[in-house]
C-alpha positions as CSV (number, residue, x, y, z in Angstrom):
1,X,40.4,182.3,152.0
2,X,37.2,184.1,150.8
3,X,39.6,187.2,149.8
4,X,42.4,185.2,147.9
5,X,39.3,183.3,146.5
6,X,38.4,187.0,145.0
7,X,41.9,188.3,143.9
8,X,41.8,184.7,142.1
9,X,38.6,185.2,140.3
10,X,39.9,188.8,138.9
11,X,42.8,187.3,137.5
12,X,40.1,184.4,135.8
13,X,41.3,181.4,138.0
14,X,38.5,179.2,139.3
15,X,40.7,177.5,142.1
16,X,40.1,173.4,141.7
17,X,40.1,171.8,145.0
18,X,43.1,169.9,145.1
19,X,45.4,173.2,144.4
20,X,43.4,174.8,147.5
21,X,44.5,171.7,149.3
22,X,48.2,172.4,148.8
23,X,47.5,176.0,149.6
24,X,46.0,175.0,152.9
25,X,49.0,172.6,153.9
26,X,51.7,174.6,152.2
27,X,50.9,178.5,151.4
28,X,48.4,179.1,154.8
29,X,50.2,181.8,156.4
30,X,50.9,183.5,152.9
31,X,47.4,183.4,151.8
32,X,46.3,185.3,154.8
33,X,48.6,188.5,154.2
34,X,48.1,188.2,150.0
35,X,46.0,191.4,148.9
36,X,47.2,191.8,145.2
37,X,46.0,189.4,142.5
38,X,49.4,189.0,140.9
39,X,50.5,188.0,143.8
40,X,48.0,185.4,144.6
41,X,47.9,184.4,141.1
42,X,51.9,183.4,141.8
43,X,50.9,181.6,145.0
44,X,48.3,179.5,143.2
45,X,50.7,178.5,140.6
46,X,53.5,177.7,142.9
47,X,50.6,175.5,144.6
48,X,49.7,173.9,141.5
49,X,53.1,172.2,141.0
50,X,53.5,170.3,144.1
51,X,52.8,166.6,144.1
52,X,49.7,165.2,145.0
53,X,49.5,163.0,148.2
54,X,49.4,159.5,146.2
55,X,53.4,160.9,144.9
56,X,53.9,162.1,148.0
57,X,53.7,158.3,149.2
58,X,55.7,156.9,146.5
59,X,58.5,158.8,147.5
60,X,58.2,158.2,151.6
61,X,58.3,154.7,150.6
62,X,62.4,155.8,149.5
63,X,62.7,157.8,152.6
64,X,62.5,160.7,150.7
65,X,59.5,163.4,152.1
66,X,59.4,166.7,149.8
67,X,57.8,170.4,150.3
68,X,57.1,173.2,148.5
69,X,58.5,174.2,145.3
70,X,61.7,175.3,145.0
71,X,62.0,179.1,143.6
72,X,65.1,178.9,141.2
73,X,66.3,182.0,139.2
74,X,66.0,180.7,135.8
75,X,62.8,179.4,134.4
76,X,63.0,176.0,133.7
77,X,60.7,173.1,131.7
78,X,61.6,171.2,135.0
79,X,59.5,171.3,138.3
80,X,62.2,171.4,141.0
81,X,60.8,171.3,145.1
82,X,62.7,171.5,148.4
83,X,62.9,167.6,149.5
84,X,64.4,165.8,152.5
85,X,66.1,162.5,152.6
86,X,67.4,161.4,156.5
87,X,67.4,165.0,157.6
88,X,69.4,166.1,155.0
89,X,67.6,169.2,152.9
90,X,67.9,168.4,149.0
91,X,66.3,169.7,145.7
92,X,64.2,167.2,143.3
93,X,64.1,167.5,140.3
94,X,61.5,166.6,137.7
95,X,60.8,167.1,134.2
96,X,59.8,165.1,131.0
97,X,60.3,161.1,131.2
98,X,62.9,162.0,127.8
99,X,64.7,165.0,129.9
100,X,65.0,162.5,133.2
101,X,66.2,159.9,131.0
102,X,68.6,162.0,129.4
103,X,70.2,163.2,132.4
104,X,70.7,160.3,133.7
105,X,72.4,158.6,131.1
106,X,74.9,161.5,131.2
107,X,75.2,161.3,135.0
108,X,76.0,157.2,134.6
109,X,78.8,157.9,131.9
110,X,80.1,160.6,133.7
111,X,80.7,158.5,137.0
112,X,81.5,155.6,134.8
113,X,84.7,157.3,133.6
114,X,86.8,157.0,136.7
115,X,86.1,156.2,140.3
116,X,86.1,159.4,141.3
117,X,83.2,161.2,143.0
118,X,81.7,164.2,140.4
119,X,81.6,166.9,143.8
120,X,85.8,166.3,143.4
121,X,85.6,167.5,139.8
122,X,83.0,170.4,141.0
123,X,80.2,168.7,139.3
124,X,77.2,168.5,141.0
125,X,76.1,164.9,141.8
126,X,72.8,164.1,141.1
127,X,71.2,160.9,142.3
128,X,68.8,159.0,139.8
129,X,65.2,158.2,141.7
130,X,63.5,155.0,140.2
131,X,60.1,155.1,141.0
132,X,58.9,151.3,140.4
133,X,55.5,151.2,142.4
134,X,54.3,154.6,141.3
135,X,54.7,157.4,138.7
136,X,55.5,161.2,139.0
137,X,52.2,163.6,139.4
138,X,51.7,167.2,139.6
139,X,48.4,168.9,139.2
140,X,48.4,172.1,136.9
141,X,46.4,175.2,137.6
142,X,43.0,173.4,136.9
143,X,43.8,170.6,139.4
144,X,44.6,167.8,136.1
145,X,47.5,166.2,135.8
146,X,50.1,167.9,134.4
147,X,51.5,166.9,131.3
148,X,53.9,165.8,130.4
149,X,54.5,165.2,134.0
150,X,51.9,162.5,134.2
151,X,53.4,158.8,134.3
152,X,57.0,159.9,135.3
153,X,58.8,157.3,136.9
154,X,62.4,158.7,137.4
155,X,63.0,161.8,139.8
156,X,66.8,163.1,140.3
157,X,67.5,164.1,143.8
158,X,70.8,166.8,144.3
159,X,72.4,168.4,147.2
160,X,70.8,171.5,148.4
161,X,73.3,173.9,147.7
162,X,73.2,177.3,149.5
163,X,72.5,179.4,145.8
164,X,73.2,179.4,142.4
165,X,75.9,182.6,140.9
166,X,72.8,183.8,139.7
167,X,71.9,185.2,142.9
168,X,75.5,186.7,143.2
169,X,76.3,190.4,143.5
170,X,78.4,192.0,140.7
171,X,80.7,192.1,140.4
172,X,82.4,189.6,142.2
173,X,85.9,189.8,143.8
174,X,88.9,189.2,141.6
175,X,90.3,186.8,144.0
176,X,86.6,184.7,144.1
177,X,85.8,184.6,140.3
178,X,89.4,183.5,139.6
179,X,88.6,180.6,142.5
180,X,85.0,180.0,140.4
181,X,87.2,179.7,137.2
182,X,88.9,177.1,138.0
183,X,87.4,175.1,139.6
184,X,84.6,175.1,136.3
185,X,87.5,174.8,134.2
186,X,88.5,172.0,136.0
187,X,84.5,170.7,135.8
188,X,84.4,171.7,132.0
189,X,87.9,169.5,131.2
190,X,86.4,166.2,133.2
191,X,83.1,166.5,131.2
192,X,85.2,166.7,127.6
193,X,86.6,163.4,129.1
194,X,84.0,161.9,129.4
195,X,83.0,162.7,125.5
196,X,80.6,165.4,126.5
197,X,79.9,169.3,126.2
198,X,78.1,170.5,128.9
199,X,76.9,173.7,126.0
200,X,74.7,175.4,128.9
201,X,77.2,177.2,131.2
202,X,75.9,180.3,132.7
203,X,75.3,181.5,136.3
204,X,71.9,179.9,137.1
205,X,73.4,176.5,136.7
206,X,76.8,177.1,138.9
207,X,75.8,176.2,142.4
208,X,77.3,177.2,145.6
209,X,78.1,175.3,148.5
210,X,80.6,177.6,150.6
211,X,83.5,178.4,149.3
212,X,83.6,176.4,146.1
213,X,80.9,176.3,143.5
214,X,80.4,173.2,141.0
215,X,78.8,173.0,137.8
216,X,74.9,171.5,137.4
217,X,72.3,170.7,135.1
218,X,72.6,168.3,132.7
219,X,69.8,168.7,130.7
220,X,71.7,170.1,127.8
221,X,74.2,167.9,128.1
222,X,75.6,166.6,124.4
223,X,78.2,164.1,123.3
224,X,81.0,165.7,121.5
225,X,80.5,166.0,117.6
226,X,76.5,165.3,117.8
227,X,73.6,168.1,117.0
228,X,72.9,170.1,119.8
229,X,69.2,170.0,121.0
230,X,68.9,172.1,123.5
231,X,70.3,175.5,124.7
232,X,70.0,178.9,126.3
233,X,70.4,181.7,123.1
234,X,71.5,185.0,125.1
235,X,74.6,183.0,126.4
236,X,75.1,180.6,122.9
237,X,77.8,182.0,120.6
238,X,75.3,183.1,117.8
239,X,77.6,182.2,114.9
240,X,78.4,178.7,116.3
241,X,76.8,175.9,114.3
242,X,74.3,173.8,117.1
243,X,76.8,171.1,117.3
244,X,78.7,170.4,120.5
245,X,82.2,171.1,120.6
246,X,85.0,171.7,123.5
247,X,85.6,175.5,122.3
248,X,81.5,176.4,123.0
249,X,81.7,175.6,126.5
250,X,84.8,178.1,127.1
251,X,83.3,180.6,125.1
252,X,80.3,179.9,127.1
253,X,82.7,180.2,130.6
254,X,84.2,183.4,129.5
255,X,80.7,184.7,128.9
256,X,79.7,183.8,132.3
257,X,82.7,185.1,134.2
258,X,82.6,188.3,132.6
259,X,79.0,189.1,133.6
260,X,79.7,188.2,137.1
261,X,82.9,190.7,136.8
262,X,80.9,193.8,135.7
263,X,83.0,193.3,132.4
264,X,79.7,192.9,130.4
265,X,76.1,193.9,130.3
266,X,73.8,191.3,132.7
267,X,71.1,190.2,131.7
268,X,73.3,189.5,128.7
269,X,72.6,189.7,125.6
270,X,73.3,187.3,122.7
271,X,77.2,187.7,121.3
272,X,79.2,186.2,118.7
273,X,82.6,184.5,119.2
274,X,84.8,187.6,117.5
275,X,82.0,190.0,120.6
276,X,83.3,187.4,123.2
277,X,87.0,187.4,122.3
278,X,87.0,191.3,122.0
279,X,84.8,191.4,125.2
280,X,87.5,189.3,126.8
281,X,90.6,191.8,125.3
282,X,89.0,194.5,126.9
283,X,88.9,193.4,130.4
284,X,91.4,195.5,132.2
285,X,92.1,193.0,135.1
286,X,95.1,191.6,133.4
287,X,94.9,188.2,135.9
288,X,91.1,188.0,134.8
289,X,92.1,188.5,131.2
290,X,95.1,185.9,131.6
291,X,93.0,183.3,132.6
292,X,90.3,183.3,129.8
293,X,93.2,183.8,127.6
294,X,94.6,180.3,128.7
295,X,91.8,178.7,128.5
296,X,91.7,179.1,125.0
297,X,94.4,178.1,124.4
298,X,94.4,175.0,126.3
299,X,91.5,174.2,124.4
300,X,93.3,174.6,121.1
301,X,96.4,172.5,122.7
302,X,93.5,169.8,123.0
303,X,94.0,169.7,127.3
């Protein structure tokens, strides 16, 4: 501990005592092998954003025990950490009071709509935690409570799927991005609905479980016709107006399927809808190509 205390100190951290707590419980055969300050800078701040014990009871109290954080691929606003419910390994998810709420409501409506279950739609089913005896609260890298994490009382608990596409090798298989396709085409028509554009569609929210993947995060979430508040610019059409509408999320499907064919640049970069299209004309697997193609134009034939 004395030499992570050091590789701290060059990076300017003076560690507060309930990060080296966490640490200790969570990070203690890590710490003893760190020797870069980067590195140890990384393992502080992972440390930082795991719930303090008084959450930690809160959310026993639901039978619900939770770990350390959860390492996604795409930086998020969100704090998401490795929980368990019955045995069962899941992710929670927590964020603003406004994000929670907002997901939430879009959840609700969704499974409103019909009595279906969102997993046979390849949607990812999230579960809505209400926390009425206690509020969400993670310390930041001075030991405070982080805002604007402090006084959350709403978690959402998902399925711990085994990755996201984002971890994928490209390019993938004809034969498995044609599967991916539909089965988000099939998650992109139920979501349009329900009166919503999902407007975020890119790998890091497709999640795997097997052999089928299903379509996740809500956060962006936006009912059809209303101002778009939220989105991720290198995948948004960059001559689309920030409202929601059906054609963005297809655009925003073709984008994704075409990075994880090799048939564009990854990380990409931002494209209009005329770069997409031609991007999409290009592609020399003519059963690939079909398939955008008919997306399109079952969006225009209002499917």
């Amino acid at each position: 501990m004395v030499r992570f205390r050091s590789l701290l100190a060059s990076k300017g951290i003076t560690p507060s005592q309930p990060v080296i707590m966490q640490l200790v419980k969570n990070f203690a055969s890590a710490i003893a092998i760190v020797s870069e300050a980067d590195i140890a800078e990384a393992l502080y701040y992972s440390a930082s954003r795991i719930p303090r014990s008084a959450t930690e009871v809160v959310l026993k109290k639901r039978g619900i025990s939770v770990a350390q954080p959860y390492q996604a691929s795409d930086p998020s606003k969100a704090i998401l950490m490795h929980a368990f419910r019955d045995g069962y390994p899941m992710i929670l998810k927590v964020s603003s009071a406004a994000s929670v709420q907002h997901e939430a409501h879009v959840i609700k409506d969704m499974m409103d709509f019909d009595s279906c279950h969102l997993s046979e739609k390849y949607l990812c089913h999230i579960e809505v935690l209400e926390f009425e005896s206690g509020s969400i609260e993670l310390t930041d890298t001075s030991g405070s409570i982080s805002v604007p994490f402090a006084g959350v009382r709403q978690g959402l608990l998902m399925k711990h799927y085994q990755t996201s596409l984002a971890q994928c090798k490209i390019p993938l298989p004809t034969d498995v991005l044609l599967r991916f396709g539909n089965q988000l085409k099939v998650a992109i028509e139920h979501m349009h609905k329900t009166g919503y554009c999902h407007l975020d569609i890119k790998p890091a929210n497709i999640f795997l479980l097997e052999h089928d993947c299903f379509l996740g995060d809500y956060g962006a979430a936006t009912k059809i016709g209303e101002d778009v508040t939220e989105l991720t610019r290198t995948y948004y059409p960059t001559d689309l107006p920030a409202r929601a509408e059906k054609k963005t999320d297809f655009l925003l499907l073709a984008k994704t399927l075409m990075e994880l064919f090799g048939a564009i640049q990854s990380p990409v970069a931002p494209m209009s809808t005329d770069d997409i299209m031609e991007a999409v004309g290009n592609i020399k697997d003519q059963s690939v190509k079909d398939f955008l193609l008919a997306c399109f134009d079952d969006d225009q034939a209002g499917v």
